[in-house]
FIDRENVEX-130185 format. One record per atom (N, C-alpha, C): residue in one letter; x, y, z. Coordinates in steps of 0.1 Angstrom, whole numbers, plus 5000, padded with zeros to 4 digits. Each point is the difference from the previous one (the first is absolute). Layout:
# residues N
A  X  Y  Z
...
This chain:
# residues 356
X  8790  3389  6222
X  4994  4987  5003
X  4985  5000  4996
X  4997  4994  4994
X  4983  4996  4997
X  4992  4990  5011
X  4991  5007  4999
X  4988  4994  5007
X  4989  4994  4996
X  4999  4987  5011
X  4988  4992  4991
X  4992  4993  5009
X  4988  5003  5001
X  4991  5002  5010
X  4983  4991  5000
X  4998  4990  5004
X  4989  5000  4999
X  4995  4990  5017
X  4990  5007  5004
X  4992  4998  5014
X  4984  4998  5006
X  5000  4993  5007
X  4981  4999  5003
X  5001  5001  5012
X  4993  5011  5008
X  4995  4997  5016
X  4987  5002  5002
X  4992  4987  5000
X  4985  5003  5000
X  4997  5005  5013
X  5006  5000  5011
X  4994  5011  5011
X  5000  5018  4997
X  5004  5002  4989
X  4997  5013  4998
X  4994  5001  4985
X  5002  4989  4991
X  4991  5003  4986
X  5013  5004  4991
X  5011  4995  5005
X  5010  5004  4995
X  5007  4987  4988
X  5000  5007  4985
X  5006  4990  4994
X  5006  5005  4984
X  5011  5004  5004
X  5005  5011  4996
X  5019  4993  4988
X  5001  5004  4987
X  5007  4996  4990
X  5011  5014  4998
X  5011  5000  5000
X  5006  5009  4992
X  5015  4999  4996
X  5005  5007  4994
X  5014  4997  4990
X  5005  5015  4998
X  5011  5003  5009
X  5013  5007  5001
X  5011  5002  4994
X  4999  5007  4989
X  5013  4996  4989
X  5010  5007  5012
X  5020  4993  4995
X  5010  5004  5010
X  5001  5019  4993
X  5004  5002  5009
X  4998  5021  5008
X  4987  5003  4997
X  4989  4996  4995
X  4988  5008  5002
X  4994  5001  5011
X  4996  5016  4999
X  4990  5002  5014
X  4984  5004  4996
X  4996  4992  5012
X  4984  4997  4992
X  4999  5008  5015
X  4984  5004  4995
X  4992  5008  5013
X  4988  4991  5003
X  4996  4999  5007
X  4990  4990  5004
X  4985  5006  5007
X  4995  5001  4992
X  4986  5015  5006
X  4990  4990  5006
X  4988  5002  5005
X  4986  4999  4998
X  4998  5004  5017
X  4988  4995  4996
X  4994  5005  5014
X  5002  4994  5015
X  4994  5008  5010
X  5007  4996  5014
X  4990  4984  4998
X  5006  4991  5004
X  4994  4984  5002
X  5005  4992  4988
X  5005  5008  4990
X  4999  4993  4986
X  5016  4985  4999
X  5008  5005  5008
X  5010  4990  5005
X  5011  4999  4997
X  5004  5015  4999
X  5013  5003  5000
X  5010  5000  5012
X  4995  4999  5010
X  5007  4999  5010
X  5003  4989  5002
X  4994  4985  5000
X  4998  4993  5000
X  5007  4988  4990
X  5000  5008  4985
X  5013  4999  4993
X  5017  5004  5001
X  4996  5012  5006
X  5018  5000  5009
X  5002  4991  5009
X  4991  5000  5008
X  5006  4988  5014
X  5002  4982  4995
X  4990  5002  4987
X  5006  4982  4993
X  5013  5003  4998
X  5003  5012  4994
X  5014  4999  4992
X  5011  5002  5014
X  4996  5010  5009
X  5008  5003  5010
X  5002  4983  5008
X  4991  4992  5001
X  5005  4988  5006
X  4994  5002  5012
X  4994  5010  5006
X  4990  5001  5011
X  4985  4996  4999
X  4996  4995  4989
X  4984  4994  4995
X  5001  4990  4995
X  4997  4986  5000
X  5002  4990  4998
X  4985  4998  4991
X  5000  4996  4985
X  4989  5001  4995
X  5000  4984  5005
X  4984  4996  4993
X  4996  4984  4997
X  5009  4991  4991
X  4999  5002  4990
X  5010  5002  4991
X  5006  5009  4988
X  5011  4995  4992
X  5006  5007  4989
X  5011  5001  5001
X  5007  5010  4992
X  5019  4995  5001
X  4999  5015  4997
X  5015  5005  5001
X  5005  5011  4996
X  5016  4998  4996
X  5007  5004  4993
X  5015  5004  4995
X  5005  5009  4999
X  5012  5010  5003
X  5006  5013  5000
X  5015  4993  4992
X  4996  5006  4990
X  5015  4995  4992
X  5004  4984  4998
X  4992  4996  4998
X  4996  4980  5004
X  5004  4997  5011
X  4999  5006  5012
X  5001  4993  5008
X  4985  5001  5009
X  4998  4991  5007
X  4986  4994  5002
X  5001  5003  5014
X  4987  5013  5004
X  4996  5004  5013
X  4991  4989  5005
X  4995  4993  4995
X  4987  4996  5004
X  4995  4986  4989
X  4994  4993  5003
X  4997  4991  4989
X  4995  4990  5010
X  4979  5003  4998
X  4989  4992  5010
X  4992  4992  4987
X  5004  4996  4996
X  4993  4991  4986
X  5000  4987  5010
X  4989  4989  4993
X  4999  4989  5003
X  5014  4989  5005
X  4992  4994  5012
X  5018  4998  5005
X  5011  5010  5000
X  5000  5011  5003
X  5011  5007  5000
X  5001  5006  5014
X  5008  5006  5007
X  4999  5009  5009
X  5010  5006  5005
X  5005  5008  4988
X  5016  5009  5001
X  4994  5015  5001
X  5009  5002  5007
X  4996  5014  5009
X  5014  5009  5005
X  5006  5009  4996
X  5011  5006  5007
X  4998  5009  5007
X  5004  4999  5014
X  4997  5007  5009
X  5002  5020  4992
X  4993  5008  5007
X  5004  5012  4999
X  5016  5007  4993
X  5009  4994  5013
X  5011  5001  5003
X  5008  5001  4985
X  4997  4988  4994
X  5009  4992  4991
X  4994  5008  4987
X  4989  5005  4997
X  4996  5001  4991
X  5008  5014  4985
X  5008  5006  5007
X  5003  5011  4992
X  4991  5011  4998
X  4990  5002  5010
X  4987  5011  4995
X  4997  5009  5010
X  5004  5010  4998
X  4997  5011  5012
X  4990  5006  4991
X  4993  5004  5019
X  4986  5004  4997
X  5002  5015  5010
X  4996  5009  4995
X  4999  5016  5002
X  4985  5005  5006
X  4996  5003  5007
X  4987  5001  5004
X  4998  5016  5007
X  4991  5004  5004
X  4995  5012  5002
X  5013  5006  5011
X  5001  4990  5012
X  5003  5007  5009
X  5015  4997  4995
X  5010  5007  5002
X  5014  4999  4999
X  5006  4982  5010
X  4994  4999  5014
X  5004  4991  5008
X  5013  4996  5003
X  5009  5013  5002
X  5013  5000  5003
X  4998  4994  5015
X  5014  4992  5003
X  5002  5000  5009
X  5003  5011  5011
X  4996  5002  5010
X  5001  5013  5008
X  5011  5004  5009
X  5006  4983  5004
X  5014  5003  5004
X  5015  4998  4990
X  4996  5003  4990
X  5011  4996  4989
X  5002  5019  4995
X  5010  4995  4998
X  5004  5013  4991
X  4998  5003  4986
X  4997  5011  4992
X  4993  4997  4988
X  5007  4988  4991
X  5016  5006  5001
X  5005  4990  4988
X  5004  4985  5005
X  4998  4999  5017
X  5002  4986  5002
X  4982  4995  4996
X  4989  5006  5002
X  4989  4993  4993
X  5001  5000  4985
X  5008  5004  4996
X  4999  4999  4983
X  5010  4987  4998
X  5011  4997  5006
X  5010  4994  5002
X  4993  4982  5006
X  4989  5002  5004
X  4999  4993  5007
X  4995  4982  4987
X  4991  5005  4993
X  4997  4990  4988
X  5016  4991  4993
X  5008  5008  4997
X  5010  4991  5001
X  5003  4996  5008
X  5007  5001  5014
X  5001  4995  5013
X  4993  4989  4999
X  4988  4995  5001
X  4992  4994  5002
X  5005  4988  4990
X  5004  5003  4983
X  4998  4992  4995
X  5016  4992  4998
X  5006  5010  5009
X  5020  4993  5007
X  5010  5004  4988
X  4995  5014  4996
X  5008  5011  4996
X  5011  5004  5010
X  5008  5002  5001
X  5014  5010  5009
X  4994  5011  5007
X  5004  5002  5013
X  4996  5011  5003
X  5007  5011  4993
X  5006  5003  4997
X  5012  5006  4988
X  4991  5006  4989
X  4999  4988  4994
X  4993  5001  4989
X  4987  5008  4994
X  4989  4993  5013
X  4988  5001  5004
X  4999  5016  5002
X  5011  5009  5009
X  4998  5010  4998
X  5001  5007  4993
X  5013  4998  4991
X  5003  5006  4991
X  4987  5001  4983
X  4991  4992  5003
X  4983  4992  4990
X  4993  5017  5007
X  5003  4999  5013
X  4985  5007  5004
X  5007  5013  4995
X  5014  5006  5007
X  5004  5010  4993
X  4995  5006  4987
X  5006  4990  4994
X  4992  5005  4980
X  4989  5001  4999
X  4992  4991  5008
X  4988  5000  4996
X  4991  5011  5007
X  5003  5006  5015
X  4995  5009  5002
X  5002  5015  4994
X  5015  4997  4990
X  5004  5010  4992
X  4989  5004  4985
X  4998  4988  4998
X  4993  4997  4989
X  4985  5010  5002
X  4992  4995  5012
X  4990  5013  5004
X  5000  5006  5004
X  5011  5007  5002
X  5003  5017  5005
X  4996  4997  5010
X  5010  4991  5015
X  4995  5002  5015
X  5013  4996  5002
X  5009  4999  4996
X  5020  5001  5005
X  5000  5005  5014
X  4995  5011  4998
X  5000  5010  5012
X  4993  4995  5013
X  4988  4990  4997
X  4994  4997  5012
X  5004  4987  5006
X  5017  4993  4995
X  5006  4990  5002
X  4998  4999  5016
X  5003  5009  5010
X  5004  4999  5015
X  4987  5002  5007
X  4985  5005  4994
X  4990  5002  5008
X  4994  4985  5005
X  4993  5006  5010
X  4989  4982  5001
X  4986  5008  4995
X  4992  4990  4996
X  4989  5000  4992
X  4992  5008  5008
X  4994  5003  5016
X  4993  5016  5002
X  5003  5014  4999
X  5014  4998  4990
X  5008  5012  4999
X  4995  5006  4988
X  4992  4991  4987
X  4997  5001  4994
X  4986  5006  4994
X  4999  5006  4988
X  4984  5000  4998
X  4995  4993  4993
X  4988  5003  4995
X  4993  4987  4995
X  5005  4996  4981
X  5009  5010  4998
X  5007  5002  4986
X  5010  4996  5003
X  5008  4999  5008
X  5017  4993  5003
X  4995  4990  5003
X  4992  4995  5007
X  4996  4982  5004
X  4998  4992  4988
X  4993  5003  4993
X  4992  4998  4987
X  5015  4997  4991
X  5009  5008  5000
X  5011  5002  4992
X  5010  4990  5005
X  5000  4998  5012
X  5009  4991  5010
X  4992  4988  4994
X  4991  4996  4997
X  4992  4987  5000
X  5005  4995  4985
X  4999  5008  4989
X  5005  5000  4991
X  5010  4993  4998
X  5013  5008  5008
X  5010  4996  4998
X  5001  4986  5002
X  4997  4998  5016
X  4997  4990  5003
X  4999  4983  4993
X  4986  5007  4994
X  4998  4987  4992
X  5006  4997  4986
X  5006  5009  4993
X  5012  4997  4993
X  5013  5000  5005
X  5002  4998  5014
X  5013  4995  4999
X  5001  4985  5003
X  4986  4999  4999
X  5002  4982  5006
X  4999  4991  4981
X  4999  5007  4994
X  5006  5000  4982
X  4985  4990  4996
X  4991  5002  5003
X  4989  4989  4997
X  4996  4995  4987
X  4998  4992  4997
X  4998  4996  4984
X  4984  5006  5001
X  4995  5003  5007
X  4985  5005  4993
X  4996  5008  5010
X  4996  5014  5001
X  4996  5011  5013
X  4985  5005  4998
X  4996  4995  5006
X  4986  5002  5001
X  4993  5015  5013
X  5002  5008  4997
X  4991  5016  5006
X  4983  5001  5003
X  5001  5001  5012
X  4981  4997  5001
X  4999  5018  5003
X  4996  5003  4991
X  4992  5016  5006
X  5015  5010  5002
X  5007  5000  5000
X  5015  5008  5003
X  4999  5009  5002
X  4989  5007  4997
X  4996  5022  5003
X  4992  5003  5008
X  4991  4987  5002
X  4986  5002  5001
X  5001  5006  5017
X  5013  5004  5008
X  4994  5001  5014
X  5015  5007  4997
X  5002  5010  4991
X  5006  5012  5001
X  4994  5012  4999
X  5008  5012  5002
X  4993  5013  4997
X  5001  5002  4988
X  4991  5011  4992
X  4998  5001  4987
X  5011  5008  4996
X  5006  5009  5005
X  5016  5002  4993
X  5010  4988  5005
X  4998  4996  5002
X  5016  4987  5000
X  4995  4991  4991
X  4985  4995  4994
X  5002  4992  4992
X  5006  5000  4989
X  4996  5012  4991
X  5008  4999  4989
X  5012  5001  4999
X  5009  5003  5011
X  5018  4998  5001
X  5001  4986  5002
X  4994  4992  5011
X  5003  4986  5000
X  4995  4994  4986
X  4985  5003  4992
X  5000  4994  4989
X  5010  5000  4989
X  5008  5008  4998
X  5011  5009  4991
X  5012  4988  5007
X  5005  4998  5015
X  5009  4994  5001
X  4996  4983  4994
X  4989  4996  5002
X  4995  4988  4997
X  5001  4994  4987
X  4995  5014  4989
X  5002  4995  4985
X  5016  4999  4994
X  5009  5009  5011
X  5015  4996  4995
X  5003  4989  5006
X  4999  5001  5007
X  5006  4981  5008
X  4994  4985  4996
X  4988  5002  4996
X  4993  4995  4996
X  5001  4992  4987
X  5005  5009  4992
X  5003  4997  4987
X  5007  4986  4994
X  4993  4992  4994
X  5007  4990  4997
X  5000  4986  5011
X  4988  5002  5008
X  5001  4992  5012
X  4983  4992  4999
X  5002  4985  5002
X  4983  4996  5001
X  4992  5005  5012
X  4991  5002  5002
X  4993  5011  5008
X  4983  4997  5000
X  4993  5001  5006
X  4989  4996  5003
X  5000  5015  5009
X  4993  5010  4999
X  4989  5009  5006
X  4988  4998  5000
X  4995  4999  5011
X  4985  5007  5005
X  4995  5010  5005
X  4992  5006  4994
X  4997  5016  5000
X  4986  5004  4993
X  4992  5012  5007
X  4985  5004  4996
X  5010  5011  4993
X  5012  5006  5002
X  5001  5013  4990
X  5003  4997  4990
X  4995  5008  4989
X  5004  4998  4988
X  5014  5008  4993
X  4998  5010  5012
X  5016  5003  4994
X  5014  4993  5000
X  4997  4991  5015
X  5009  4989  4998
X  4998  4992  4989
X  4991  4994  4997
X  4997  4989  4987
X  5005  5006  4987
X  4997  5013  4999
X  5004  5008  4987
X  5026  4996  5004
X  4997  5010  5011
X  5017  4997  5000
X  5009  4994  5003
X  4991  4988  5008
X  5012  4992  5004
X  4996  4984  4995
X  4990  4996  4990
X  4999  4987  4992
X  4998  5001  4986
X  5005  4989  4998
X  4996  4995  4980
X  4992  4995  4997
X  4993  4999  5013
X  4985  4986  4993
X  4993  5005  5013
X  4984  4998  5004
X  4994  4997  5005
X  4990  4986  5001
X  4999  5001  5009
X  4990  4984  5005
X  4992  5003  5009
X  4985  5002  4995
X  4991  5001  5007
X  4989  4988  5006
X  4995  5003  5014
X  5000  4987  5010
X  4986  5005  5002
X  4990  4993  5000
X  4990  4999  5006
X  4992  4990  5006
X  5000  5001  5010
X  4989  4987  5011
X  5004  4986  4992
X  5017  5000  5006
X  5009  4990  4994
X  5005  4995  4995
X  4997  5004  4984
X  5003  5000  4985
X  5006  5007  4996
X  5009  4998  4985
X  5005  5011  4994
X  4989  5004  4988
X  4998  5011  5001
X  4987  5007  4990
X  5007  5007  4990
X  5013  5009  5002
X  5001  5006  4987
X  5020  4999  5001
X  5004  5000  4989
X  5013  5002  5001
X  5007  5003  4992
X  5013  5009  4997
X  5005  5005  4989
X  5010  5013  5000
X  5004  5004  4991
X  5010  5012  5001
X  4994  5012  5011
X  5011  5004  5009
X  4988  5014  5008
X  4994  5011  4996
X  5004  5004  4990
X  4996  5014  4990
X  4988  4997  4993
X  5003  4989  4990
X  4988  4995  4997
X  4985  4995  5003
X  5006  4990  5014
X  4990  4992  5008
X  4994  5015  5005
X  5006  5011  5009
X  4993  5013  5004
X  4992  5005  4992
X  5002  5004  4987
X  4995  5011  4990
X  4988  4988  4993
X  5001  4990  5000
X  4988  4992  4996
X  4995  4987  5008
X  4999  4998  5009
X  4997  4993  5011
X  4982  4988  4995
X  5006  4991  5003
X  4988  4995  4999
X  4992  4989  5013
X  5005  5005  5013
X  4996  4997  5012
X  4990  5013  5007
X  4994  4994  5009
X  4996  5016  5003
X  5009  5009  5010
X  5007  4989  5009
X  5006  5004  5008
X  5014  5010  4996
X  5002  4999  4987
X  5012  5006  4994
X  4995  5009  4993
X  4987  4998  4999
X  4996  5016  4992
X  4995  5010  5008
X  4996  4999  5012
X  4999  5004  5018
X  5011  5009  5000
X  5006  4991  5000
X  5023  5005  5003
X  5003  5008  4991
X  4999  5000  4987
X  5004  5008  4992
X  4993  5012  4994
X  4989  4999  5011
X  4988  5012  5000
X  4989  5000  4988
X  4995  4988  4992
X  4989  4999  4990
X  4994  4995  5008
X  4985  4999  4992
X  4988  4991  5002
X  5001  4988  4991
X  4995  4990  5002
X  5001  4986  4993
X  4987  4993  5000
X  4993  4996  4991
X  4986  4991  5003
X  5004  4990  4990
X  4999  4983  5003
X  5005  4990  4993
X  4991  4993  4999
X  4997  4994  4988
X  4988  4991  4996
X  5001  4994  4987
X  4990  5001  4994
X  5003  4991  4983
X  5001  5009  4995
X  5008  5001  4982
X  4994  5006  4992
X  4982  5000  4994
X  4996  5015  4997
X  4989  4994  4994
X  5000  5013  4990
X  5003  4998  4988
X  5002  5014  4991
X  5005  5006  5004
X  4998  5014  5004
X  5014  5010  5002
X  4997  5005  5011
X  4995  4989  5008
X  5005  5001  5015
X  5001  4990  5008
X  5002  5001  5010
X  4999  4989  5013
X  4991  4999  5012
X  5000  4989  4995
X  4982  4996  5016
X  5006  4992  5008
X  5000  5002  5011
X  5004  4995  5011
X  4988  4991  5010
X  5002  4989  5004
X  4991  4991  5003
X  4987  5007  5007
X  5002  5009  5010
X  4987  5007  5002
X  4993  5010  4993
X  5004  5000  4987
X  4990  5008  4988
X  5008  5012  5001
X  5007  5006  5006
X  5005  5013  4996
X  5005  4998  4985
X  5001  5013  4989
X  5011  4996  4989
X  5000  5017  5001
X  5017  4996  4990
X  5008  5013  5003
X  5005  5001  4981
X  4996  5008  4992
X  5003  4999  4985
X  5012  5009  5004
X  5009  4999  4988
X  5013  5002  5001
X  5008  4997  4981
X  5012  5002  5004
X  5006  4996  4985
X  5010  4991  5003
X  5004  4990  4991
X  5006  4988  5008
X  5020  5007  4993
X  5008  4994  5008
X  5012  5004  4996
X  5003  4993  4992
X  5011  5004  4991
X  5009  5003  4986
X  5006  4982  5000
X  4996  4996  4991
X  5010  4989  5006
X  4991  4989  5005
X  4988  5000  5007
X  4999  4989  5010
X  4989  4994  4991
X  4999  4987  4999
X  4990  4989  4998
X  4996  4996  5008
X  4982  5006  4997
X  4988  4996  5010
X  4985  4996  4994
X  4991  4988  5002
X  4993  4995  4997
X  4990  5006  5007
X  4986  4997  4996
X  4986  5003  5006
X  5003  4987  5015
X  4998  5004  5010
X  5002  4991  5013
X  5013  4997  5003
X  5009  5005  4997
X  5016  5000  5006
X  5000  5008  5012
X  5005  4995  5010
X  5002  5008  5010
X  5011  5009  4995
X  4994  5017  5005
X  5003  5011  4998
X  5000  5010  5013
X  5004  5013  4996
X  5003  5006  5014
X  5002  5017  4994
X  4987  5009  5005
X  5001  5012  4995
X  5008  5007  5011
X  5008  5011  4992
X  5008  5006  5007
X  4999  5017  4998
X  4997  5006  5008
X  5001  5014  5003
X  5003  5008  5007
X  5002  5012  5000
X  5007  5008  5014
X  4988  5009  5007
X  5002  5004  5012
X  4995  5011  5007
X  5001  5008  4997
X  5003  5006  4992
X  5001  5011  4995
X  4994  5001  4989
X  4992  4985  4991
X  4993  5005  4993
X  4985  4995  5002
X  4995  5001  5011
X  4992  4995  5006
X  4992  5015  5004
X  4988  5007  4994
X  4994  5011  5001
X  4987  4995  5012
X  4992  5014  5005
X  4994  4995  5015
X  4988  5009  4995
X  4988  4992  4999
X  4990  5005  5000
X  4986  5000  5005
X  4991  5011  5001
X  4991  4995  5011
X  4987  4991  4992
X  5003  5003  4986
X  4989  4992  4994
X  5009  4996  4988
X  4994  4987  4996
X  5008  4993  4984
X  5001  5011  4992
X  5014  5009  4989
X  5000  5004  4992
X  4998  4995  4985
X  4997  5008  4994
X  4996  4999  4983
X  5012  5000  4997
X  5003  4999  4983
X  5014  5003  4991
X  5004  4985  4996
X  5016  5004  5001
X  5004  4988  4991
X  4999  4993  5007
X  5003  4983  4994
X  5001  4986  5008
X  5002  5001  5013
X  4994  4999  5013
X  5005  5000  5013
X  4997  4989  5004
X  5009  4993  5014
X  4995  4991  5010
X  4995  5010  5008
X  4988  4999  5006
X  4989  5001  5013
X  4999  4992  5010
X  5012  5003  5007
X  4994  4994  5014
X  4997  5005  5015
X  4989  4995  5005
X  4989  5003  5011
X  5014  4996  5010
X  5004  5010  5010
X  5008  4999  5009
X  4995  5002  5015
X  5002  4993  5009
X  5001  5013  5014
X  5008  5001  5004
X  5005  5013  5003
X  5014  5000  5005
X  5003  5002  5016
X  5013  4993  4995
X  5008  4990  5019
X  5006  5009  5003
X  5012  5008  4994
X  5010  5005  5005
X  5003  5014  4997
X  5004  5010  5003
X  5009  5011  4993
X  5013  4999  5008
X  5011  5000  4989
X  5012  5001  5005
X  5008  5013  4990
X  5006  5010  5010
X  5007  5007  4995
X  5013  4999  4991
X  5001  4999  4990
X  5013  5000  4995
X  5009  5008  4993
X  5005  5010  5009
X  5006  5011  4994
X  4993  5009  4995
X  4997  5003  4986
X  4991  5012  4998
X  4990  4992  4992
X  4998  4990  4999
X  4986  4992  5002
X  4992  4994  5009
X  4988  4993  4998
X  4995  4988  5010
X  4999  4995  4993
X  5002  4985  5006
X  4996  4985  4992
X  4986  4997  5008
X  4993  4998  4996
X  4985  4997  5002
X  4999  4984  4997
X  4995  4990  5010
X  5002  4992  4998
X  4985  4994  5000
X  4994  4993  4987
X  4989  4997  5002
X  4997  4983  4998
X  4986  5001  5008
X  4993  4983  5001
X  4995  4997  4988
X  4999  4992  4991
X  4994  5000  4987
X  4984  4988  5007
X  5007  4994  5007
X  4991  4990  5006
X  4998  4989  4993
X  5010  4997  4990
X  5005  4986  4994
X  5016  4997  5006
X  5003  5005  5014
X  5013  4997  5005
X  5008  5010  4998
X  4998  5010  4995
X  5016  5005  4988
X  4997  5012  5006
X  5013  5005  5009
X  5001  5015  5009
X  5006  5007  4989
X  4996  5011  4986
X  5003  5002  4992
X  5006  5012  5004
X  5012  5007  4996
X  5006  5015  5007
X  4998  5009  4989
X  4997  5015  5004
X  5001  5009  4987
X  5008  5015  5008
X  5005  5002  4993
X  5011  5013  5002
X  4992  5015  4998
X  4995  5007  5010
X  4993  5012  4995
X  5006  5010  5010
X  4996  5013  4995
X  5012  5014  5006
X  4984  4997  5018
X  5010  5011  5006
X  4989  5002  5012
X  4988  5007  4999
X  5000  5008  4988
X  4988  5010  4996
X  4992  4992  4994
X  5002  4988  4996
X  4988  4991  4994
X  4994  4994  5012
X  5012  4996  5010
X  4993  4995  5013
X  4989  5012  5006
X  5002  5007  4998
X  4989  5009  5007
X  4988  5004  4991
X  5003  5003  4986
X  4988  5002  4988
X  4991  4988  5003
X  5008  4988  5000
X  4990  4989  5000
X  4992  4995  5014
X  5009  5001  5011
X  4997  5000  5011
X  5000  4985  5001
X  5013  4992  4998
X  5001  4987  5004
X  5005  4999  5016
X  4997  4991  5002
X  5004  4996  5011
X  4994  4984  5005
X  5009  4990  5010
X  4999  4987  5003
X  4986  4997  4999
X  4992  4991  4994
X  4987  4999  4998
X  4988  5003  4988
X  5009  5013  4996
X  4991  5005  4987
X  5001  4990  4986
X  4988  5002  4993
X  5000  4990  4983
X  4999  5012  4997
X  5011  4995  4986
X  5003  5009  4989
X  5001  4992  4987
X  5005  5002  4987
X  5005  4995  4988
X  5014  5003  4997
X  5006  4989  4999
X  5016  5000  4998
X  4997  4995  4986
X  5007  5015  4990
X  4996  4998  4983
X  5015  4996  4999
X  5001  4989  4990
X  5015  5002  4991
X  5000  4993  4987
X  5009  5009  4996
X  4998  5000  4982
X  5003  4990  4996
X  4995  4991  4993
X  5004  4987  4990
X  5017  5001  4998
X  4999  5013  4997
X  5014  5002  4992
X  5014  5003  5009
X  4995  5000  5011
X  5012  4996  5010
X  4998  4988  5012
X  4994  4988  4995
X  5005  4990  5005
X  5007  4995  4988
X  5005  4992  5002
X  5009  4988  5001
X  4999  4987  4998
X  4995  4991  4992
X  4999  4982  5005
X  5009  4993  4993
X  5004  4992  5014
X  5012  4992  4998
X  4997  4983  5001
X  5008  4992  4996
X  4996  4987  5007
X  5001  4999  5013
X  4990  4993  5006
X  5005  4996  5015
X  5004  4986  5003
């Protein structure tokens, strides 16, 4: 079923367009406030925007246009929504709460069981048919929820966060059951991980303080990003401004020279967007000499450990918390720490400029 979506809630700055082709699953990123949540509960039928309409396979959730005011309740809508906490019922038995979405909708009790059956077969929890839900852990709940909400067969399933309040070995088994079931089904995810975005959607759509800012295939939109919040997520740095020769200035005078990608058409004053990684971002205590470099005057905010690096996270003081990837022996040669100015060098020849 395809989805078609468009909404305004000016009490939150919310005014938000998007298009669902039928089985694609889109991941829906940005930052905490940016109104992804707030886009599930339009669609869920629990948030009532100002206006706009929505359709799941042409049939019409919603439709607040001038003179209009069609609205289907929750109930009716075909849209199960999956959210952090499992919210089994606690006096039901696993497969009578799996059972229970048909029920509801005057399926057979026969029947109805026989849905949750398969369906708890489907994510490997058969076996947890007879427990009640504190019998469970936070990986069988999760998995029961699942089932759950595909057995009530919904034309469009929407997942807010699904890992996000598991332990870090069960998620990748539940993600693994998610991308087989999943397959071939319209789907709306929300999620800060990128490993979900990478395995379980076709597209992302990125939200920021209400808007859609970037959107497009998930491999692609990751690996070339032209929001900042997606270049954050997919671990670059990002400064966006005009073209101006063979680099980009960004409204507070920062510019970052770079080489523009293969392919793209860009004018002197086209909004543009340089792109680089932490890793190629070198730390110094005074501007270095040599080939073409950006110089920039940092103080640095953060050290965070990452495995057998640190990400160093610095203030440029045009806005831009810029990250650079260095071993721990440089942390100590240089003697960074929260507070210190330094020079964050990087090579012309590993940025990046793209359109923005």
């Amino acid at each position: 079923m395809s989805l078609s979506c468009r909404a305004s809630l000016a009490q939150r700055g919310f005014d938000v367009g998007i298009e669902v082709g039928a089985g694609e699953r889109v991941a829906v990123l940005g930052p905490n406030g940016s109104g992804k949540s707030t886009l599930l509960g339009i669609l869920a039928g629990t948030l009532r925007p100002d206006s706009g309409t929505a359709q799941v396979g042409g049939r019409t959730l919603f439709d607040l246009g001038p003179g209009k005011r069609s609205w289907l309740p929750p109930h009716r809508r075909g849209v199960a929504l999956l959210a952090q906490d499992p919210l089994l019922f606690p006096h039901l038995s696993v497969v009578d709460n799996v059972a229970f979405p048909p029920r509801v909708t005057g399926v057979a009790k026969a029947a109805a069981r026989s849905r949750a059956e398969r369906w708890l077969d489907e994510v490997g929890a058969a076996q947890l048919a007879g427990r009640r839900p504190d019998q469970l852990s936070g990986g069988q709940a999760q998995r029961v929820a699942i089932a759950r909400a595909l057995a009530a067969e919904p034309r469009l399933l929407l997942l807010d966060e699904p890992m996000a309040a598991l332990d870090v070995s069960v998620a990748p088994v539940l993600r693994r059951v998610l991308r087989r079931v999943l397959t071939g089904r319209t789907m709306l995810i929300v999620t800060h991980d990128l490993v979900d975005a990478f395995l379980l959607s076709d597209r992302v759509i990125v939200l920021e303080h209400g808007r859609v800012v970037e959107s497009g295939p998930t491999e692609a939109t990751l690996r070339n990003p032209r929001a900042r919040f997606t270049a954050r997520l997919a671990g670059l740095n990002l400064v966006k401004g005009a073209l101006a020769g063979s680099g980009v200035v960004e409204p507070g005078g920062l510019r970052i020279d770079g080489t523009r990608k293969d392919g793209e058409e860009l004018l002197d004053g086209d909004p543009a967007a340089a792109v680089f990684s932490p890793s190629d971002v070198s730390i110094f205590p005074v501007p270095p000499a040599g080939s073409p470099r950006n110089n920039l005057q940092v103080r640095i905010a953060e050290l965070e450990p990452r495995g057998d690096l640190v990400r160093v996270r610095g203030d440029d003081r045009h806005g831009h918390f810029i990250a650079a990837d260095v071993t721990p022996l440089s942390v100590a040669e240089l003697d960074l720490y929260p507070g210190c100015e330094v020079t964050y060098s990087i090579k012309a020849a590993a940025v990046t400029i793209y359109p923005a």
